[in-house]
N, C-alpha and C positions, 0 to 999 in steps of 0.2 A: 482304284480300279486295277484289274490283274496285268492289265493289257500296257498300262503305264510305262514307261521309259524316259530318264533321265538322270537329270544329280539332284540328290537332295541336298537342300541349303539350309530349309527352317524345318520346322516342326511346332503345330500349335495344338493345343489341347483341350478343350471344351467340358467344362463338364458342372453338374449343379445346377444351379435356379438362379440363384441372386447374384453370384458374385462373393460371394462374402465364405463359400466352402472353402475348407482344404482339400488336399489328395497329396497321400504322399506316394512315389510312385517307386518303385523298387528297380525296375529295367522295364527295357523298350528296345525290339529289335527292328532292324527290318532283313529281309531274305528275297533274294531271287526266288523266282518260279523254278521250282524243277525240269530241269530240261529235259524236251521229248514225251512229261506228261499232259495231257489236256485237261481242264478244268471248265467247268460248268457253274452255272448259277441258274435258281432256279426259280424266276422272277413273280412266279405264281401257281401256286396250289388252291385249289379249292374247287367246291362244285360250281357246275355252270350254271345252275338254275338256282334263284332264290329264295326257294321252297323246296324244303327234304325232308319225307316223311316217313318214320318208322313202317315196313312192309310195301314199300315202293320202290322198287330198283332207281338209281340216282346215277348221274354224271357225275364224274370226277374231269377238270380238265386240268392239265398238269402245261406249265411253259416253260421251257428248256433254252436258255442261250449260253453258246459257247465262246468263252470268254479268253482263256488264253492257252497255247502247247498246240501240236497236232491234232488233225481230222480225228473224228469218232468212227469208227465203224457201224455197220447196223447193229446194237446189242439188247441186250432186257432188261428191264424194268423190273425188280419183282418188290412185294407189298405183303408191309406185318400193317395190322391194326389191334388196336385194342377189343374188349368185347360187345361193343357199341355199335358196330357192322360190321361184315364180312369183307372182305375186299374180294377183288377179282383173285381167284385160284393159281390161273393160268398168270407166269409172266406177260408182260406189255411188250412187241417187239417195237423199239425206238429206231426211226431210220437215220441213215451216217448224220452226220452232225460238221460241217465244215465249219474251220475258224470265222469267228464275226455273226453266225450262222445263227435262227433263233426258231426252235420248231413249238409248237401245241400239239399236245398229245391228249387223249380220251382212253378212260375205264371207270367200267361202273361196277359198283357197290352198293351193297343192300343193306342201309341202314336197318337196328332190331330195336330202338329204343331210343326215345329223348335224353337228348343231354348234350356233352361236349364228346368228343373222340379225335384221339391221336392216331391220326396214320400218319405211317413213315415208310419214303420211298427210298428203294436203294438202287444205284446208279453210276457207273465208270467211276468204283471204287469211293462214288460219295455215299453219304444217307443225309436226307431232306426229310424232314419233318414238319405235318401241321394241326394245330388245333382247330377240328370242324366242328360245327354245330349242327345238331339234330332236333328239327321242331315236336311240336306233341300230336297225337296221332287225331285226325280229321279222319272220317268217312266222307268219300268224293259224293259230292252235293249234285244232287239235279239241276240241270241250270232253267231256271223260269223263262217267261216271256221277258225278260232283260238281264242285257248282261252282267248286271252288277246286283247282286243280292242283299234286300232290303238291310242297312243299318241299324243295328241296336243300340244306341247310344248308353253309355253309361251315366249316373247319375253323381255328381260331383258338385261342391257348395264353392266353386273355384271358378275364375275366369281365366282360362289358358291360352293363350294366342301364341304363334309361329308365323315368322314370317316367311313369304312363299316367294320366290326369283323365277320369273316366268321366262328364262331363257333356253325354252325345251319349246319352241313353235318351230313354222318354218320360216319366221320373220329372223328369228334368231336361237341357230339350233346350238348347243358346246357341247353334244357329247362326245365329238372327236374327242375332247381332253382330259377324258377318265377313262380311255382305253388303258393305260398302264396301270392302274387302281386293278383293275379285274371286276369294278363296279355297276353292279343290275342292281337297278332299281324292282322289287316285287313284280310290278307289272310291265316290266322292260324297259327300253331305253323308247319311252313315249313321245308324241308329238301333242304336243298342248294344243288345246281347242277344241276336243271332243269332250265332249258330256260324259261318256261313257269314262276316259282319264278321270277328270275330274270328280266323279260318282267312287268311283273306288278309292281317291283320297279323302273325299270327306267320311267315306266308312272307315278307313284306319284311324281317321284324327277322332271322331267320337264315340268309337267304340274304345276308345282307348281317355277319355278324359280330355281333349282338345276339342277346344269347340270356339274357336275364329282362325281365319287366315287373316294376315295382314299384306296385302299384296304387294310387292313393289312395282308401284305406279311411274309411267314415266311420258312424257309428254315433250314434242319438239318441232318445230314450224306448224303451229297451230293446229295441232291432230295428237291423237291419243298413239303410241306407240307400245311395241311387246305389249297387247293388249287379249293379245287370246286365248293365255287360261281361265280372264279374266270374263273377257264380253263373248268367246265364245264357248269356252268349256263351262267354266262354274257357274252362269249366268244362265246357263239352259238345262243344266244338270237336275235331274229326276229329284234328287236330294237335297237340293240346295238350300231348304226352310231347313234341315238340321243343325244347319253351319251361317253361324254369323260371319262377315266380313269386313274391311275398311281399310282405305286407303295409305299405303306408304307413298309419298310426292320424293321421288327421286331427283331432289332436282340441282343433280352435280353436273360437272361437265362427262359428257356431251349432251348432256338435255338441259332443258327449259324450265322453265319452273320458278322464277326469280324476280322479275317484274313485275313492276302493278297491273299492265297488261295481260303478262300470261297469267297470271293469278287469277283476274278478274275470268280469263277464258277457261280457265281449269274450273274456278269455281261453279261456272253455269252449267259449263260438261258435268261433273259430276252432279251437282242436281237435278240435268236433267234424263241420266244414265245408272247412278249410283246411291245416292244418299238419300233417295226416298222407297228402296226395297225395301219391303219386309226384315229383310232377315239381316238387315244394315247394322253394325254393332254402334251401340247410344249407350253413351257414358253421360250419366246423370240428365239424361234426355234426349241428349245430343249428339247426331254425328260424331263417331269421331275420326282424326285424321292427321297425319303426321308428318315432319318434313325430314328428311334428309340432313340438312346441311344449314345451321343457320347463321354460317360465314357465307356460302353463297347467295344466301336469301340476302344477307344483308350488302354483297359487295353488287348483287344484280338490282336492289330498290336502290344503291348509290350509287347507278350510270358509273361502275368501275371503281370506286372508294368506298368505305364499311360506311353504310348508313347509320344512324343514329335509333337506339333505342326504341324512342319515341317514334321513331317513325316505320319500324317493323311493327308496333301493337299499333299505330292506325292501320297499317296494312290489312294483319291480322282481323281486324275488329270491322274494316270494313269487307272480308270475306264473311263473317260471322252475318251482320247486317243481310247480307247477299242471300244467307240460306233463311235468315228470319223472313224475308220479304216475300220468301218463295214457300211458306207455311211450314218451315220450319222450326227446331227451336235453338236455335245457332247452332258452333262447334264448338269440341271440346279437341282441343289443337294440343298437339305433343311433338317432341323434338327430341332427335337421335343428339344426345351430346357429344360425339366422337373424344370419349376420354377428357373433354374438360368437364372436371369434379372437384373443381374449387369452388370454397364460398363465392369468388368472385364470380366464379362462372354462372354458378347456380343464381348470383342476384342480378346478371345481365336475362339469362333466361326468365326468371321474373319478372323485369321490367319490360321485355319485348313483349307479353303479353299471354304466352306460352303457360299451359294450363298443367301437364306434367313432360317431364322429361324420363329417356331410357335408353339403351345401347341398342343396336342393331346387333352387334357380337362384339365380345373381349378379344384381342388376340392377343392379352398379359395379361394377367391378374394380379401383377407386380415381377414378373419373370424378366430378366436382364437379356439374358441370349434367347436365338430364335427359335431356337430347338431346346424344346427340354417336356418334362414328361404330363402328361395328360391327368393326373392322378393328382398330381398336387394344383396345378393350373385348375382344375374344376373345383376343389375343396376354395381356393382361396376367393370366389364368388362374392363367399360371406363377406369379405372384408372392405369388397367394392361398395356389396348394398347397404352395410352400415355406414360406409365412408360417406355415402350421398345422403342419407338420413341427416348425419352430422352435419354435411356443407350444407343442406336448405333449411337446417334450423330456424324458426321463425319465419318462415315466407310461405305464400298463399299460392303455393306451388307443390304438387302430385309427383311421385314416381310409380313408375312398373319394372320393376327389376327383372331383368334378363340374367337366362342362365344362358350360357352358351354348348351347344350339345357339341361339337368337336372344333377343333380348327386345326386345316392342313393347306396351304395356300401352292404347294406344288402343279398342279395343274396350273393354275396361274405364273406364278413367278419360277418357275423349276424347280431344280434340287435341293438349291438351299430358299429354298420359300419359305416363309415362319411356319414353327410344324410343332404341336403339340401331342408328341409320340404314344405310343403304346395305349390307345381310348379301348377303354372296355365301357361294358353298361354296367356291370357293379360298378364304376368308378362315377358313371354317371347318377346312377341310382343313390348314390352318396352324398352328393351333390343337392338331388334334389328334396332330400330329408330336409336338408339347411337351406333351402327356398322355400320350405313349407313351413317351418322353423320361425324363419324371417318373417313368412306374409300372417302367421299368425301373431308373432310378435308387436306388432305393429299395426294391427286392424285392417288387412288387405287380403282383398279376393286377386286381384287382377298381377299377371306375371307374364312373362312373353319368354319360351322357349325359341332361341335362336338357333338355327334356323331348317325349314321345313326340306326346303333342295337347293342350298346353295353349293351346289358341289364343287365351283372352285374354289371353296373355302374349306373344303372340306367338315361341313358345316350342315349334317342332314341328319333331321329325325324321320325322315320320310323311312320307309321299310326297304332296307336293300340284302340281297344275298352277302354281304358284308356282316351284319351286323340282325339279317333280320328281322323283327318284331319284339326283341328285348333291349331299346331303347323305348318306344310307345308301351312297354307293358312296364315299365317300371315307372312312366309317368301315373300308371293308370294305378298299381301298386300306392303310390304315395298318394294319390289325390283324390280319387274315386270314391264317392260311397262302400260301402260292402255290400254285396251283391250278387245275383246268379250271371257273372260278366261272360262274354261271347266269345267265344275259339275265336282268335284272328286266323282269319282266313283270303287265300288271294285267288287269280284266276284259273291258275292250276289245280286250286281244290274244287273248281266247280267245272271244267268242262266244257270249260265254253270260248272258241278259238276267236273271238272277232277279236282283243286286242294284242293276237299276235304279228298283224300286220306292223304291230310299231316295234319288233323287232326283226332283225334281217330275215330272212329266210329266200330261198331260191324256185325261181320259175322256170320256166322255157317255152316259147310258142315251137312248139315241131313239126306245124305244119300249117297252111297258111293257103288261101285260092282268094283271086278276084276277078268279079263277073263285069267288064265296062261298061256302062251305055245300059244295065239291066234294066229288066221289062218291070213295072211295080207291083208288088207283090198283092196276091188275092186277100185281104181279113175280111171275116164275119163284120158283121152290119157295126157290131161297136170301137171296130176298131179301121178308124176312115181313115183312108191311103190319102186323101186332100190336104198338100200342105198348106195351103190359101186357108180354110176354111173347115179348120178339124170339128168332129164330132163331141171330143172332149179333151183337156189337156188335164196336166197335174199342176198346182200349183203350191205354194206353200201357203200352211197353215200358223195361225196367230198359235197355235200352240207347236211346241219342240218335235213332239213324237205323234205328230199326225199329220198324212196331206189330206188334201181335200180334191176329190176327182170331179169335174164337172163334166154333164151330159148324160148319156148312156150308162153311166155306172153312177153309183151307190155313193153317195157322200160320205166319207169318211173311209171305205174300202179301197182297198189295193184288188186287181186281180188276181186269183185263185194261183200259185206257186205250182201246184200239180195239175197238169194240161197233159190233156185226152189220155188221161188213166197213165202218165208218163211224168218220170220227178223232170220236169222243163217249166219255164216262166216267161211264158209269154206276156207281152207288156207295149204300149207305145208313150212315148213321150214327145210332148212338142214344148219346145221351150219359147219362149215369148222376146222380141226383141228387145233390145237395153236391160235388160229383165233378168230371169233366173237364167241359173247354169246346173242343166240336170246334171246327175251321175247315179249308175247302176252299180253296187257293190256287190259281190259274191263271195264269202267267205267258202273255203274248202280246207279238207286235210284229209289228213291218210294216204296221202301220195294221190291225190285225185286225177285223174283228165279230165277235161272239160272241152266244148266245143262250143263256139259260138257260131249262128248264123243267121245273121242278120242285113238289114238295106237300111243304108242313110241316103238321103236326098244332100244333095252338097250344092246351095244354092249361088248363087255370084251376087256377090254384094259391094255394092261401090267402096264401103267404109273399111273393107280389106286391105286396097288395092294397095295399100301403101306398105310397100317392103320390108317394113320395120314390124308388120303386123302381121301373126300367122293364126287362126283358125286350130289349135290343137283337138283334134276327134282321136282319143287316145284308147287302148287297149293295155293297161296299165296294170302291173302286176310285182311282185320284191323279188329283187335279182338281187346276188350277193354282191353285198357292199360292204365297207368297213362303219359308216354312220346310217342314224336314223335318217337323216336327209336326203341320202341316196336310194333307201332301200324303196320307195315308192316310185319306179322305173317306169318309163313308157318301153312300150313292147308294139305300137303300135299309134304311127301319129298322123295327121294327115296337116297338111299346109299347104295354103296360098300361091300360085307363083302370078296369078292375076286373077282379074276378076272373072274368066274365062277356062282356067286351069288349075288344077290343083294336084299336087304328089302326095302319095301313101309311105310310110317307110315302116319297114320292119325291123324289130332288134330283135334277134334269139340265140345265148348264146352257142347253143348247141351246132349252130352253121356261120359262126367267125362273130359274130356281132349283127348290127347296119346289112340289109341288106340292099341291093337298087330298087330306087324311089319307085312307084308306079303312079303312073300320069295317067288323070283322070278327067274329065272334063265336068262344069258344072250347070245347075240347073238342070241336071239330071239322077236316077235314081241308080244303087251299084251296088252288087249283092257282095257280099267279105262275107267270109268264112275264115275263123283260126280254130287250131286244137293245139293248145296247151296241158305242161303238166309239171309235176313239181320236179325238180330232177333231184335224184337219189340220194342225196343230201340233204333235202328238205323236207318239214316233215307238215307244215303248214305254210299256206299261202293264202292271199284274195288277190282276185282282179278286179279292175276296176273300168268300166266305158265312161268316158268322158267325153262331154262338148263344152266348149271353152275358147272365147278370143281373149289374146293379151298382148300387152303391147312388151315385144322382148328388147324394146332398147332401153328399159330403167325405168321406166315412167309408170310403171306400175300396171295393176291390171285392168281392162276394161272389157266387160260383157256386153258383145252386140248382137250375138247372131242367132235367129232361129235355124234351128237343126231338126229335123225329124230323124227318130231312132224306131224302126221296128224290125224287132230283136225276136228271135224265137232262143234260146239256151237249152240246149240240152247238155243232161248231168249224166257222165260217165263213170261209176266206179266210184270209189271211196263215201265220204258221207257228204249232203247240203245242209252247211250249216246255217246259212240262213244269206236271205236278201234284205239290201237296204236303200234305198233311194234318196239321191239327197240333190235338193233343189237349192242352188246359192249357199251352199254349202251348212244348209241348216237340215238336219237328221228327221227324216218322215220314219214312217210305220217300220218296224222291222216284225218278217215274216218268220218264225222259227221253222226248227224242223221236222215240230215233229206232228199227225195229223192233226184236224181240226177236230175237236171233240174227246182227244188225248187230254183229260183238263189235268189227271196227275202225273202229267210227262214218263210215265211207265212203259214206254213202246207199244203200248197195246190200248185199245178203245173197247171197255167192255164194262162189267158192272160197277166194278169200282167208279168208273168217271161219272156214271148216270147219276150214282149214289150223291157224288159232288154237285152234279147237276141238280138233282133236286134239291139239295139242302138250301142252292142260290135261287131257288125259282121266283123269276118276277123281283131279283133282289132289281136296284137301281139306284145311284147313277153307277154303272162300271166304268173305269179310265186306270190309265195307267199309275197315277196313284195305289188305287188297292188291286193291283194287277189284275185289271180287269175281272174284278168278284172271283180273284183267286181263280183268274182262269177258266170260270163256267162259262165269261161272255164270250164264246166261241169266236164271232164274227164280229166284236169290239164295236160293236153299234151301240153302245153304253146300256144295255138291259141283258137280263137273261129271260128265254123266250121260247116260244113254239123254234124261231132260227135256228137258236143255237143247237135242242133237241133233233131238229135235222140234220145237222150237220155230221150229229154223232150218231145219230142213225146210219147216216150216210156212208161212216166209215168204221162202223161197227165191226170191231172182233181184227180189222186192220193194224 
């Protein structure tokens, strides 16, 4: 480090794999800094976004720390590139730079062509240098009635598994610890548990030759735990029959997983949650399913001592039993060997009963020091998966060889964390010739690329602006049939903002009224002001992407998004007590404003009254944050202070933050008004209404209260990109935006859609499967019809 001060005593030097190199070293100095000049480092270069496409202006974000000498002054930036894109013309002016000081700078550049490109920056007499990558040119894609555009799967005589680390929820979120990586994920730094995440990774895994996740599973005081890329993203996801899946049993410290007890209770969960899906991966008929650790398995069946053999494969054998009895056809049970690869090992793993064994990830492939280079660590693979061949010689025992896609354990252990330097995807691509090599060698479909997003291992084949989509394309390269294969493509290429809420972007409410004691508002006959005794409520539907409206309206309909010839959406919702937890979503961009104005009924409910308990009626929107955790803000919350009272509170930062509470009284009706908008930094946003009790001293949450919402929204300026309502946090109908009878989203409803229209006429059943008959079933009543033809009458030449 520049900044360093001291005496030097030793000197050690690192260098090689094994241990067993030379170097012979000719001199070695060391030198003071120059006095009175300042020096920089320039901790990251690259584009912000994870997708850069020939004839699309791009982000470059550049990050500057000044490391040792004097203050910088304000000076420029200027920029050579290669003939791969243009850079900015004009120098960059950089503001002063104080010692310790660390600034992000922004210029964009206009990529002309796929491939790699060197630009170099020059800078307080330094030049920085970096190799960019430039993807292949996509035309931006119309975005359908969902956001995630159907999967083409490729066709491959391979069984490819990854393992997926579901620690991207809000149960447990890390991506504070790849702030310093400079690392985006394609579809941003997401929050697990929507369908919509989950839909966009099983289209990168099978369009590219992957075709299982293996999740890690994890279980502790008798409940499923980090469960929600699992039970609620992948599990409800449009895509899901694409993608096999099956269970990793994590069952290290801090979780469960070990005794006969939790086994027995893991075992029923998952059969009665997991292992009789469809699209459940079955190895030789069977479930399969895999443990973690089978020193803990064995020190947790011996109350604290390594149990005996024998009595992990009764263990084993009576979980198998468990899934026979339940019309299964047992398990096919697998075990991470955590690097024991001795005969001996291999014939305890035998004896316990364990059906194949395989690694979770290398972080050696026989390399001595922690550090050393990615190039050879990934060739020496080979020597593992033959090394295991040889120790299970003769036993009635399987493997599946893992490759390991990186390892850089920094985020987790720091600086000097084990780190297998310089990973390219040629290095990778290398690699997996000699795992195809291998599973032919040997008579083997099945192999498990490690790992999908384990990012504090540094340890992802998932698609990031790092690395892109040439890791998955050189799996798809090696494995894949030959074929007409699909442009990888991600959200950016199609247009469609709903999953930029899972990156930061910025809000502000500007302005804000509330009416006390309001008189309740007049609706039309179907929409009843009674909260005792409504005319109809929403409630959730047995399927993902539909509610079901009872009374007055049309089962399976939402009401009309475009109200009295104006873009507004009007709506009522009653939520049922112990019951659902509605929420109103609105996506927006282009710098939108928006205004809402609506009357909640704020009833007094005894099960409140307890202090530890608040009633959240939120107005929630992304204010700048540094993590995905923060970026989903309330801007607007209301709470309890008895069964009698309750306070309003605003946040905006535009007027300091918190504003003072407003005291309301309940059992009465109260008319709020906000207008919000993005502030000028932000280029997309969603807000979000919510009603919601939870208990805020740990204990978790709990849904009690009925709330009436009726909400009139009007849409100010920029575009709506679409509504979505979500009951107990399970995803109903989404409205797009563009008219009804628009069936080939062209902005325009004319002969071209009729033409559509008729080709579907009288087709049936439409559903979100075949996007509702490609979009002719106007009004998604599952047929096409006289309805639909009205509709597009309706809005004909619109």
């Amino acid at each position: 480090q520049e900044t360093w001060t001291g005496t030097i005593t030793d000197v050690g030097i690192g260098f090689g794999t094994y241990g067993t190199e030379h170097l012979s070293i000719e001199s070695i100095g060391f030198y003071d800094n120059t006095a009175g000049v300042p020096f920089v480092r320039a901790k990251q270069i690259g584009f912000k976004e994870a997708i850069n496409r020939p004839g699309r202006a791009v982000t470059v974000s550049i990050t500057l720390q000044h490391v040792s000498g004097p203050a910088i002054a304000a000076s420029a930036m200027t920029f050579v590139s290669d003939s791969n894109f243009f850079a900015s013309s004009a120098p960059l002016t950089i503001p002063a730079i104080n010692p310790g000081e660390e600034i992000t700078v922004e210029t964009q550049v206009l990529p002309v062509a796929r491939g790699e490109s060197i630009l170099t920056c020059y800078y307080n007499g330094q030049k920085f240098t970096k190799l960019m990558r430039i993807d292949e040119s996509v035309a931006r894609i119309m975005p359908g009635s969902y956001a995630v555009p159907q999967p083409v799967p490729v066709q491959t005589n391979y069984n490819i598994g990854t393992f997926y680390f579901p620690g991207w929820s809000s149960e447990a979120n890390n991506w504070q610890l790849y702030d310093y990586l400079g690392l985006e994920p394609i579809i941003g730094k997401y929050l697990e548990g929507q369908p919509e995440v989950s839909d966009w990774q099983i289209k990168f895994a099978v369009e590219n030759g992957v075709n299982f996740f293996i999740f890690d599973w994890y279980w502790a005081d008798g409940t499923e735990r980090l469960g929600a890329a699992l039970r609620d993203g992948f599990m409800r996801a449009h895509y899901k029959d694409m993608m096999k899946f099956c269970l990793l049993l994590c069952n290290h410290t801090p979780f469960d997983g070990s005794t006969d007890t939790e086994l027995t209770q893991i075992t029923n969960f998952w059969i009665n949650n997991y292992l009789k899906q469809p699209n459940y991966l079955l190895i030789q008929g069977k479930p399969c399913v895999l443990f973690w650790s089978l020193y803990d398995l064995r020190m947790g069946l011996g109350n604290g001592t390594l149990a005996s053999a024998s009595t992990v494969a009764s263990t084993l054998n009576s979980m198998r039993q468990r899934c026979i009895d339940a019309g299964l056809a047992g398990l096919y049970i697998g075990v991470c060997m955590q690097n024991e690869e001795s005969p001996s090992s291999m014939a305890l793993f035998n004896q316990c009963g364990f059906d194949f064994v395989t690694e979770y990830a290398y972080g050696d492939t026989g390399q001595i020091l922690d550090q050393s280079p990615y190039h050879e660590y990934a060739l020496n693979h080979s020597k593992k998966w033959a090394g295991i061949q040889q120790a299970k010689a003769g036993l009635d025992l399987d493997d599946m060889p893992t490759m390991t896609v990186g390892y850089d354990r920094k985020a987790w252990k720091g600086p000097l964390g084990l780190e297998r330097f310089e990973r390219k995807s040629t290095y990778f691509a290398e690699a997996l010739v000699e795992l195809k090599t291998h599973l032919d060698t040997y008579g083997k479909t099945f192999c498990i690329l490690g790992d999908w997003n384990e990012y504090g291992e540094g340890c992802f084949l998932e698609p990031t602006n790092i690395f892109g989509f040439s890791d998955l394309e050189a799996v798809r390269q090696t494995f894949a049939n030959p074929g007409n294969w699909p442009v990888n493509i991600g959200p950016s290429d199609v247009g469609w903002p709903y999953l930029q809420p899972f990156v930061k972007k910025d809000v502000s409410i500007i302005n804000y009224s509330f009416e006390n004691d309001a008189i309740a508002p007049a609706f039309s006959p179907a929409y009843d002001n009674d909260p005792i005794a409504p005319l109809w409520t929403v409630q959730e539907s047995a399927a993902s992407d539909q509610v079901v409206v009872f009374g007055t309206e049309t089962v399976g309909a939402l009401p009309q998004w475009v109200h009295n010839g104006s873009n507004a959406l009007r709506f009522k919702i009653i939520s049922d007590p112990m019951s659902f937890r509605p929420s109103v979503y609105t996506s927006f961009q282009n710098k939108t404003a928006v205004r809402w104005s609506f009357w909640i009924y704020v009833p007094s409910n005894q099960l409140v009254q307890s202090s530890t308990r608040a009633f959240d009626f939120a107005v929630k929107g992304i204010k700048t944050s540094d993590h995905a955790t923060e970026d989903r803000a309330s801007l607007a919350s209301l709470y309890y202070v008895n069964s009698g009272t309750a306070q309003i509170k605003i946040y905006s930062p535009l007027h300091g933050g918190w504003q003072n509470p407003i005291t309301i009284s309940t059992d009465q009706y109260h008319h709020m008004e906000f207008e919000a908008r993005t502030l000028p930094y932000g280029n997309a946003w969603f807000v979000r209404i919510d009603g919601q009790l939870y208990d805020n001293n740990g204990d978790g949450w709990s849904l009690f209260n009925p709330v009436d919402y009726f909400t009139n929204v009007e849409i100010r300026g920029g575009e709506l990109a679409g509504v979505q309502i979500f009951i107990d946090d399970y995803s109903t109908s989404w409205i797009p935006q563009f008219w009804f009878g628009d069936i080939n989203k062209d902005n325009i409803t004319d002969f071209k859609d009729l033409g559509l229209l008729a080709a579907h006429w009288l087709a049936l059943p439409c559903n979100s499967d075949n996007q509702w008959c490609d979009n002719s079933d106007c009004d998604q009543d599952g047929k096409v019809d006289f309805l639909d033809f009205a509709l597009l009458t309706q809005n004909w030449l619109n």
